[in-house]
C-alpha angles and dihedrals in degrees: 000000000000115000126214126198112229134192136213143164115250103260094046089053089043078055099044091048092047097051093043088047086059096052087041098240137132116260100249096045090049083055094048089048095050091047087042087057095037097047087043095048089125130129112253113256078235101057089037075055094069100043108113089021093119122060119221110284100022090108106060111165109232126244121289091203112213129295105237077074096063117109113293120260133228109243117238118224122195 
């Protein structure tokens, strides 16, 4: 497995050890978790695959009614 060398200031190191010490991971897997998620936040070709798919219109929110319709409440005395 090919190795890097990273820097850091020492309060950014103090933060990256004690978030790696919460999920229980070794420093350098916790980094190469948190690149791995950064570098792969992509929408899927899947999701890019419905964009488009509903025509103006198609999504109407239903009523919401009104509120005097709600569920009664009970009424508070002091």
């Amino acid at each position: 497995m090919p190795q890097m060398s990273l820097y850091f200031d020492e309060t950014l190191a103090k933060q990256v050890t004690e978030h790696a010490k919460r999920e229980r991971k070794p420093v350098s897997r916790y980094v190469a978790d948190v690149l791995r998620e950064r570098i792969n936040d992509e929408w899927s070709p899947e999701f890019l695959a419905c964009l488009g798919s509903l025509k103006p219109g198609e999504l109407v929110r239903p009523d919401q009614g009104d509120f005097a319709d709600d569920a009664p409440r009970a009424t508070l005395t002091f």
